[in-house]
C-alpha positions as CSV (number, residue, x, y, z in Angstrom):
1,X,102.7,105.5,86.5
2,X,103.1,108.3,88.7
3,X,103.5,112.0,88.0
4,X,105.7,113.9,90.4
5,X,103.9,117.9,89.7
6,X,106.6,119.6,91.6
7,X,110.2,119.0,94.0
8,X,111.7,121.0,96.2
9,X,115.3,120.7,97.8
10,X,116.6,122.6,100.9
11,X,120.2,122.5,100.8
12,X,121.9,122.2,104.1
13,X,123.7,124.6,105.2
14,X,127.7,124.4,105.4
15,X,128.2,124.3,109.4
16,X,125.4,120.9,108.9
17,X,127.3,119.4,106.5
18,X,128.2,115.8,106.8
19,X,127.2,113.1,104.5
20,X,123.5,115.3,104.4
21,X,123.4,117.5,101.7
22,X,119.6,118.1,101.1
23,X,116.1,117.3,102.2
24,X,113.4,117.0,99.6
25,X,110.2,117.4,99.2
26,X,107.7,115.9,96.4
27,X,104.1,116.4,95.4
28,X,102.7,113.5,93.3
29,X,99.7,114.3,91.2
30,X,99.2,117.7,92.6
31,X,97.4,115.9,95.8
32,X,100.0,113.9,97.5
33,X,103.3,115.3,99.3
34,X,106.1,113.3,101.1
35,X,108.7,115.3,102.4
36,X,111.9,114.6,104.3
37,X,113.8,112.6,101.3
38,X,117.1,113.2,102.3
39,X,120.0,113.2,99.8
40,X,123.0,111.9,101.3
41,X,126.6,111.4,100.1
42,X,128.0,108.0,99.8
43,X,130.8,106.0,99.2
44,X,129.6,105.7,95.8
45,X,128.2,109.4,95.2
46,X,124.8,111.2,96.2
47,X,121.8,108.4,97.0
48,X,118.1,109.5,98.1
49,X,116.5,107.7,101.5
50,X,112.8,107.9,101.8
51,X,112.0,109.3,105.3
52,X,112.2,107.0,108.5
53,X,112.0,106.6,111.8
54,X,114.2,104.9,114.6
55,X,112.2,101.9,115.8
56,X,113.0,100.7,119.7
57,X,115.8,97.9,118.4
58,X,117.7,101.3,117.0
59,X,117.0,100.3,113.6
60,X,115.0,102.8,111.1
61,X,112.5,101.8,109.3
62,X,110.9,104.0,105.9
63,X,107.8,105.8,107.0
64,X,106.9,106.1,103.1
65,X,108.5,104.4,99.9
66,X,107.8,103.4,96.8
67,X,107.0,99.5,96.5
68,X,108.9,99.3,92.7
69,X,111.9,99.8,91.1
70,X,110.7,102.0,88.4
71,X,108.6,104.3,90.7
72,X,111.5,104.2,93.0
73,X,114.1,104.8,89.6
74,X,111.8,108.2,88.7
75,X,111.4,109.7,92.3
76,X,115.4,109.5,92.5
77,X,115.8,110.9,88.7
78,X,113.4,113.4,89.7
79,X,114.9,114.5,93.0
80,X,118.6,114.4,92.1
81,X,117.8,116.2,89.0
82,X,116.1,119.3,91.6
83,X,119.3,119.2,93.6
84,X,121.8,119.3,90.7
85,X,119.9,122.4,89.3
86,X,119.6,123.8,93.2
87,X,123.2,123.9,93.5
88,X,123.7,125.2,90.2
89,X,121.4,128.3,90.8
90,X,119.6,128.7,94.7
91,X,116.9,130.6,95.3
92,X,116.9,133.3,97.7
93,X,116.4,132.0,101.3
94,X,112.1,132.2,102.1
C-alpha cells in the first residue's frame, strides 16, 4: 500500500470558477509527487481526475493514475479530505 506523506490544494479563485474548484498536489512516500489532480464538481457532487493531456483525436488521456481501486479509493479520500479542510480554514496566499 501506498502512503500519501503530504496534499496540497489550490483553490481556484472565484472569477475561475466553473465546475474546477481545486488542483491538487500529492507526495507519495516522501519521494514521489504528482500534481495537477483536479477536483471538479459533478452532477453527482465533487470527483478527482488524475492529470491528462489532449491527444490529437481531442480526447484526454491520464498522464498518471493509479492502476487499482483501492489506491485509487485512498488518493481520492485523501485529497477530498485536504479540500474539505482547505475550504474550511485557507491559508494565507504564498
Amino acid at each position: 500500500m501506498i502512503n500519501i506523506t503530504d496534499v496540497r490544494v489550490r483553490i481556484v479563485k472565484q472569477h475561475e470558477e466553473g465546475k474546477l474548484k481545486a488542483v491538487a498536489s500529492i507526495i507519495i512516500d516522501d519521494c514521489f509527487a504528482i500534481h495537477d489532480i483536479k477536483i471538479i464538481s459533478g452532477n453527482d457532487g465533487i470527483f478527482i481526475a488524475m492529470p491528462s493531456r489532449k491527444t490529437s483525436e481531442g480526447d484526454f488521456k491520464d498522464i498518471a493514475h493509479p492502476i487499482n481501486t483501492e489506491t485509487r479509493e485512498l488518493i481520492k479520500e485523501k485529497v477530498l479530505k485536504a479540500y474539505e479542510q482547505e475550504l474550511a480554514n485557507p491559508r494565507d496566499p504564498e
